[in-house]
N, C-alpha and C positions, 0 to 999 in steps of 0.2 A: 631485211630486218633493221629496223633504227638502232644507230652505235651512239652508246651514252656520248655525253662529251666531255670532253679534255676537262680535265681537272689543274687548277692551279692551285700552287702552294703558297701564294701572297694572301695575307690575311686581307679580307672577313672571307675569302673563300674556303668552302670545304679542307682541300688540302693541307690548309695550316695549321690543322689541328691532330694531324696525321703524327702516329709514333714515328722517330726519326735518329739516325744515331744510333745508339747503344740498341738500344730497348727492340730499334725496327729489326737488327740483325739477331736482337733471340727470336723475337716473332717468326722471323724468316726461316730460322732453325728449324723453331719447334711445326708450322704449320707449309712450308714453301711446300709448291706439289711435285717437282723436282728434287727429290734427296740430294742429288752432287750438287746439285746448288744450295739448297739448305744446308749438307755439313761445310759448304764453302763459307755459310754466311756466323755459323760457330767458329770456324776457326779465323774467321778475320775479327772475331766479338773477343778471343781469344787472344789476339794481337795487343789488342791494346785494353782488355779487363783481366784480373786472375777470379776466379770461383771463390776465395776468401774474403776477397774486398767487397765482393757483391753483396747485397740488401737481400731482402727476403722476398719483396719485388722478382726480382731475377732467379732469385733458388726456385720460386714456383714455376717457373720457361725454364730453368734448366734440367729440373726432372722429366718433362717432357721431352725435351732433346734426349737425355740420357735412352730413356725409351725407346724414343725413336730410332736412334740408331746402334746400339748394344755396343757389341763384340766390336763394331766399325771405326768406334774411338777407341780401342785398346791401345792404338800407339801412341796414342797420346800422353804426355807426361801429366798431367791431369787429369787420367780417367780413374786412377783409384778416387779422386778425390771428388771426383764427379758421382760414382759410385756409393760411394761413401753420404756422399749428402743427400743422394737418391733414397738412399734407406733410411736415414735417419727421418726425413719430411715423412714419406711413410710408416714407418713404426712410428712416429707421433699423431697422423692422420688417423690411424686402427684404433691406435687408446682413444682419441678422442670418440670416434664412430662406437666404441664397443661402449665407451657410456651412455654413449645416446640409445643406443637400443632399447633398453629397458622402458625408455618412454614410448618408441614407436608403439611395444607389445602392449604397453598398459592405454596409449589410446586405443590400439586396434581392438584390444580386448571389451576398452568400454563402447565402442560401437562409433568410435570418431572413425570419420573418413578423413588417410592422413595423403598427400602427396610430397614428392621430395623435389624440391626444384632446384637452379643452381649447379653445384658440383655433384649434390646430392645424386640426382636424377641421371649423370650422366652416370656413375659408379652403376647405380641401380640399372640403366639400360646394358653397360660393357664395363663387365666386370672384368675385362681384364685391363681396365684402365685406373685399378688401383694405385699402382706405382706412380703413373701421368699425370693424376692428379690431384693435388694436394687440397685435403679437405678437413682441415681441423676444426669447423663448425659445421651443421648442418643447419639447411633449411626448410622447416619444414609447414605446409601449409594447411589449412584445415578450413572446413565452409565455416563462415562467421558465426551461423548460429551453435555451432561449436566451440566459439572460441573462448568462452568464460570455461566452460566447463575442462578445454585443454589445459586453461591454466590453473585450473583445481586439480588433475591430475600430475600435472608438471612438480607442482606444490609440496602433493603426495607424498611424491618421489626423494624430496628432498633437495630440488633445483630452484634456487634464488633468481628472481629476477637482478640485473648485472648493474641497476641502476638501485638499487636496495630497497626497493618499496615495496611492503605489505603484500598480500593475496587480497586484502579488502579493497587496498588501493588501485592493483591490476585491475579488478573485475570494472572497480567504479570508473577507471578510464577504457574500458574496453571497445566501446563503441568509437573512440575518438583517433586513434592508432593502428596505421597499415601493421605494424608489428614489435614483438618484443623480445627483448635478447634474456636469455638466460645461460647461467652457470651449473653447473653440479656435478659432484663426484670432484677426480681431480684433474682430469681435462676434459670436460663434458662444456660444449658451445653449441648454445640451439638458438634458433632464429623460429619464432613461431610467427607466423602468417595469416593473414583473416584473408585478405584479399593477395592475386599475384600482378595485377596492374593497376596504373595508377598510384602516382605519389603523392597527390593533392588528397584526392576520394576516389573511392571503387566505382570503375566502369565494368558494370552488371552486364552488357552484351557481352563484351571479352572475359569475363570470370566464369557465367553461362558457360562458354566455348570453350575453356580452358579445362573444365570440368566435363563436360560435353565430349570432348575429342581425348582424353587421358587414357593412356592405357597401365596395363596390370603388370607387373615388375613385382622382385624378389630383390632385399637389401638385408644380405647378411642371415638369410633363412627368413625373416620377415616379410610381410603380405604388402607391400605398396601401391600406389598411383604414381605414375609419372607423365610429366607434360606428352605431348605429340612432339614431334620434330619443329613444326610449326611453331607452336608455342614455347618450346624451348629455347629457339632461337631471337624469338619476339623479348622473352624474358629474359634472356642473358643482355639483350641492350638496354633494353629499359632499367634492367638493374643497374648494370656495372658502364655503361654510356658514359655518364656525365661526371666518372668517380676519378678522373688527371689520370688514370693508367695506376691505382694504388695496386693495383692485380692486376696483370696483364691474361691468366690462363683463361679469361673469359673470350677471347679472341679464338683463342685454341679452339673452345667447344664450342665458337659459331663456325670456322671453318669445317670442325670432323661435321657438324650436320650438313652444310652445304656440299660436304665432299660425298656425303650418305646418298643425296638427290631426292628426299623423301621431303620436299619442303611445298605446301601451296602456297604458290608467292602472292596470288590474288591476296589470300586470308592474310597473310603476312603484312602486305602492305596495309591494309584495312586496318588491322592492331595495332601497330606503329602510330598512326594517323588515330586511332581515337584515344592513343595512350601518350599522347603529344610527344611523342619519341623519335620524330624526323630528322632532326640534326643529327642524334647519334648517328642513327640508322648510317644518313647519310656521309657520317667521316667513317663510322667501321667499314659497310660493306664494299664500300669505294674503295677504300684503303687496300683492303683483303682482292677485291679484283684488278685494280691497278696497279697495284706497288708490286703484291706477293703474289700473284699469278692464278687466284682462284675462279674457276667460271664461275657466275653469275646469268644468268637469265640475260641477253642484253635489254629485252623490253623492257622486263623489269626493273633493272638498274635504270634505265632512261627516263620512265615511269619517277620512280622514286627520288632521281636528282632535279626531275620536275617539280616535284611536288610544294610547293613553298613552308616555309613556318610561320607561324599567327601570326607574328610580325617583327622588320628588322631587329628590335631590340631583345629579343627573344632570342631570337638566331645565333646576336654577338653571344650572348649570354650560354647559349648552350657550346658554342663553338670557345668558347673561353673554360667552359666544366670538361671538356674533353681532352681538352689539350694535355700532352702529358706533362705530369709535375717538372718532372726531369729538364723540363725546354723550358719553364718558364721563365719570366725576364722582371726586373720590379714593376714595368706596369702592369704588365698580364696578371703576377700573383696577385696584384694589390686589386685589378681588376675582376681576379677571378674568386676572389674571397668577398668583393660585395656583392657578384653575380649569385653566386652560393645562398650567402646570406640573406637577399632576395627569392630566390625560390623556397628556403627552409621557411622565412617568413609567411610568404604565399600559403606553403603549404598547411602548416597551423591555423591561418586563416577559414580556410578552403573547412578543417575537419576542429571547430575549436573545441578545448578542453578546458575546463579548472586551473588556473592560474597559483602556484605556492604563494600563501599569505606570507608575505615578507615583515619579518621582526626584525628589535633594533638588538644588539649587542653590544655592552660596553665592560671594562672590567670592574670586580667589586674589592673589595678591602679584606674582610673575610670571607672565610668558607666553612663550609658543615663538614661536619665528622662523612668518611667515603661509607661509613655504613647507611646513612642517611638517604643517600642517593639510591637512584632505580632506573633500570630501563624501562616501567610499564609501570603507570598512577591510573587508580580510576579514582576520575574527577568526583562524578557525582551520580545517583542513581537518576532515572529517566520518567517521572511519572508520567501518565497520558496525557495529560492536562498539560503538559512542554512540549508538544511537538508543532512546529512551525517558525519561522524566521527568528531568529535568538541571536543578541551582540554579546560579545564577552572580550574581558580583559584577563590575560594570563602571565605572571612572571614567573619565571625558573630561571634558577641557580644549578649552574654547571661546571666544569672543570676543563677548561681548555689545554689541551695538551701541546702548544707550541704552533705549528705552521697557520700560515692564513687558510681556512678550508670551509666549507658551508657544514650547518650545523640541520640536523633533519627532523623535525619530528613526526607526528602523523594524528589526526584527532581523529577517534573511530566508536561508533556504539559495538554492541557486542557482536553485532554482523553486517555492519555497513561500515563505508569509508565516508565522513564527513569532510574531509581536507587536509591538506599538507601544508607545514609552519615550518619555513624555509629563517637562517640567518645567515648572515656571513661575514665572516673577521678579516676584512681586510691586511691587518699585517698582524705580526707574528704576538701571541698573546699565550702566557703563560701561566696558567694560575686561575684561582677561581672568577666567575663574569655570572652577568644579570644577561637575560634575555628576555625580553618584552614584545607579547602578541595583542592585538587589537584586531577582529574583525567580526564575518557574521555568518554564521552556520545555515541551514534547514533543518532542521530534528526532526528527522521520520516522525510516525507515527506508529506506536504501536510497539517500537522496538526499547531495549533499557540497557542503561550501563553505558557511559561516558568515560571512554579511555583517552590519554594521551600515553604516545609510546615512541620514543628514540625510534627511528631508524640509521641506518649506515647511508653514507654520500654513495658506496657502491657495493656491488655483494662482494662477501671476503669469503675467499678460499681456504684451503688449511691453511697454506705456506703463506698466507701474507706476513709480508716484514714489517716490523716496529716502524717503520718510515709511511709502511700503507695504513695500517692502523691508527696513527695520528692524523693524518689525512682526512681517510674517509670511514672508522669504527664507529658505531653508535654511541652519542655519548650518555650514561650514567647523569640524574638530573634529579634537584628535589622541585617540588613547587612551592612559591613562595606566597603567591595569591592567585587566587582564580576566582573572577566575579561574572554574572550574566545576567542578562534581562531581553524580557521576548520582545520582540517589534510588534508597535502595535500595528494593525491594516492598513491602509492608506483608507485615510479619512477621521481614523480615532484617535486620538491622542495616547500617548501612552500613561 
C-alpha cells in the first residue's frame, strides 16, 4: 500500500503551518490516541503555562483534557482549578444552547427543516460530550428556500441580527450571504446558514449530499438533522481551516470522527476538492496523522497530499490562513492579513450585494431641542405613478455622542428594503453635526410609505455599557431637507 510522504516543516511546505509549541501539546492532550502520552503532553503544557494566563483559545482544549482524563489529574495542584473552569465554559454553553432552543422549536414547528453543524451536531450526535465541548453559539443550517422565512421567525422571536440591520434589510440581502449572525435573550448566539459549503457561492452537488446523507438526531428534547460523519468532518475544515487556530476544539471533532471509522474518504476527498478546501485539508489531516498519532487511510492520505491547489499563489495564501496565530512573525501576520483580505474580497465578488450609500458628516453650530429628534421619519407617502429609478438628496441633524464610530441608517417602504446610508466620524465629535445623503433608489411598484429609520452599528443587548452605546446605539435624528426626482429612461430627457 503507498505511504504518504515525509512532510517538512520549512515553509511553503504543508508542515509550516502545523500547530506547534503550546497549542500542539493541548491538541496532544486533548486528542493523542495514547492517553499516557497525551496526559504527558498536559503536564509538560503545564510546565511552562498555568490555566489562569491562558486565553479562551486554550480554556476551549482544556475542558476536553479535563474530560478526558477525570479523577487522573486529581493530583494535580491545578485540578480544582481545571475543574472549576470545566464547569463554568459549561454552565455558560447550557444558557446559551437553552436560548437558542425556542428557535429550533418555532422553525421545526413552522415546517423549516433545521440541521446543526459544527459543535452543534456533535452535542446532537454524543450527548455526553456536553462538558468537552464548548458551545456558546450555535449553527444552524436551513435549505435556502427557507431562509427569509428563518429570519422572520428568528425576528418573531425577539433575536437581532448582531450587525443591527432591519428584518427588511436581512430578507433584501438574503440571496447574497452564506450566513448571519444573530443575538437574543441574554446569551443566545446563532449562526444561521443557507448553504454548508462554499465561501465564495454554494456548491449544489455537495449541499444535495449534505442534505442527502443527514441523519435524525435529538438536541435538547428537540427533532434535528445532523451532517453524516463524512460531511462533518468536510465542514469542520472548510469552516474553521483557514481561521490561524482562533479555536482549536475543531481538530478535536475531526480526530473523534476519524477515531469513530465511519468516514467515506472517496466522498471526502471529492468535497474538499469541489469546496476548494485542499490546503487545509492537507495541513490538518497530515498534522493529526503525522505529529499526533492518528490512522488515517494511507491511500488516502497519499491521494490527498497529491492533490495540488489551483495554483501556487493560492496555496501560499491558504497555508498563511492556517497558520497558527500564536507562531506568527511580522511578515506572516502582515502576509497573512492581505491573504485574508483577498479571499474576503473574492468572496463578495463571487456573490455581490448593495453597497451602504456613503454620506458626508461634518459638525453644525446648533442643534434642535432632543424632543425634535426620532428614530423613524416617514419621508413621504408613495403614489403609483413613483415607482422606478428616483435621485434624492437628504440632510439630517444628529447628535454625536463623542467616539469616532459609523452612523447607520436604512431607507425602507412599508415592506421592502430600499438601501443602507452609512456615515463615519473619523475623530471624536461631540455635539450636534449635519449628515448629507446623495444617491438613487428603485421605488417598487405598487408598494407606499417612504421610511428612513436609525439603525444601531451592532445589536445591543441588555447589559450594554455607556461606552457600547456611544459606539454603536441608533442615533435619534431630525430631517433637515429631503428632495427627489425620478430618472428619466435612457433616451428621454428628464
Amino acid at each position: 500500500m503507498a505511504q504518504p510522504p515525509a512532510i517538512s516543516r520549512r515553509f511553503p511546505a504543508i508542515g509550516w503551518a502545523w500547530p506547534s509549541g503550546a497549542l500542539d501539546l493541548l491538541i496532544r492532550a486533548a486528542v493523542c490516541p495514547d492517553p499516557i502520552e497525551g496526559r504527558q503532553a498536559f503536564l509538560d503544557w503545564l510546565a511552562t503555562n498555568t490555566i489562569d494566563s491562558a486565553g479562551f483559545r486554550e480554556h476551549r482544549l482544556l475542558a476536553s483534557i479535563s474530560e478526558r482524563y477525570g479523577k487522573d489529574l486529581s493530583a494535580l495542584p491545578e485540578h480544582a482549578r481545571l475543574v472549576g473552569l470545566q464547569r463554568h465554559l459549561w454552565t455558560r454553553s447550557r444558557m446559551a444552547l437553552a436560548d437558542a432552543l425556542p428557535v429550533l422549536k418555532g422553525l421545526g414547528e413552522a415546517g423549516v427543516s433545521v440541521m446543526l453543524i459544527k459543535g452543534g451536531s456533535r452535542i446532537a450526535a454524543h450527548a455526553d460530550d456536553q462538558r468537552a465541548r464548548v458551545a456558546h453559539d450555535l449553527d444552524i443550517l436551513v435549505p435556502p428556500a427557507d431562509f427569509a422565512r428563518a429570519i422572520d421567525i428568528l425576528s418573531d422571536l425577539g433575536w437581532g441580527a448582531s450587525s443591527g440591520e432591519s428584518r427588511l434589510c436581512l430578507k433584501a440581502r438574503a440571496g447574497a450571504v452564506r450566513a448571519m449572525n444573530f443575538y437574543g435573550e441574554r446569551f443566545g448566539d446563532i449562526d444561521l446558514h443557507q448553504w454548508g459549503f462554499g465561501a465564495a457561492a454554494p456548491l449544489p452537488e455537495a449541499e444535495a449530499a449534505l442534505w442527502q446523507n443527514a441523519r435524525s438526531a435529538s438536541f435538547f428534547g428537540v427533532p434535528v438533522q445532523i451532517p453524516s460523519p463524512t460531511d462533518r468532518l468536510a465542514l469542520a475544515i472548510c469552516h474553521s481551516g483557514l481561521d490561524a487556530h482562533a479555536h482549536s476544539d475543531w481538530l478535536v471533532d475531526c480526530a473523534q470522527l476519524i477515531v469513530a471509522g465511519e468516514i467515506d474518504w472517496e466522498r471526502l476527498l471529492s468535497t474538499l476538492a469541489a469546496a476548494d478546501a485542499l490546503v487545509p485539508a492537507q495541513v490538518a489531516l497530515s498534522y493529526l496523522h503525522d505529529e499526533v498519532g492518528l490512522a488515517l487511510p494511507d491511500a488516502f492520505l497519499s491521494r490527498l497530499l497529491a492533490e495540488p491547489a489551483p495554483g501556487p499563489m493560492q496555496r501560499i495564501s491558504d497555508l498563511l490562513q492556517a497558520k497558527p496565530r500564536a507562531e506568527w512573525r511580522a511578515w506572516s501576520r502582515l502576509a497573512r492579513g492581505i491573504a485574508k483580505q483577498l479571499r474576503l474580497l473574492l468572496g463578495h465578488k463571487a456573490r455581490p450585494a448593495p453597497q451602504p450609500l456613503q454620506g458626508r458628516i461634518r459638525a453644525a453650530k446648533a442643534a434642535s431641542p432632543n424632543s425634535a429628534l426620532a428614530t423613524h421619519v416617514r419621508l413621504r407617502d408613495l403614489p403609483t405613478q413613483s415607482a422606478g429609478a428616483t435621485r434624492f438628496h437628504l440632510e439630517l441633524e444628529v447628535h454625536m455622542p463623542g467616539p469616532p464610530r459609523r452612523v447607520e441608517f436604512e431607507l425602507n417602504t412599508e415592506t421592502r428594503h430600499l438601501a443602507r446610508l452609512r456615515a463615519r466620524s473619523l475623530w471624536r465629535l461631540n455635539g450636534p453635526a449635519r449628515i448629507s445623503f446623495d444617491g438613487e433608489v428603485d421605488l417598487p411598484e405598487g408598494d407606499y410609505g417612504l421610511w428612513l429609520e436609525a439603525r444601531p452599528g451592532r445589536h445591543a443587548r441588555a447589559a450594554t455599557t455607556p461606552d457600547d452605546a456611544a459606539r454603536y446605539a441608533a442615533l435619534r435624528f431630525l430631517v433637515v431637507s429631503f428632495t427627489w426626482q425620478p430618472v428619466a429612461p435612457a433616451g428621454q430627457a428628464e
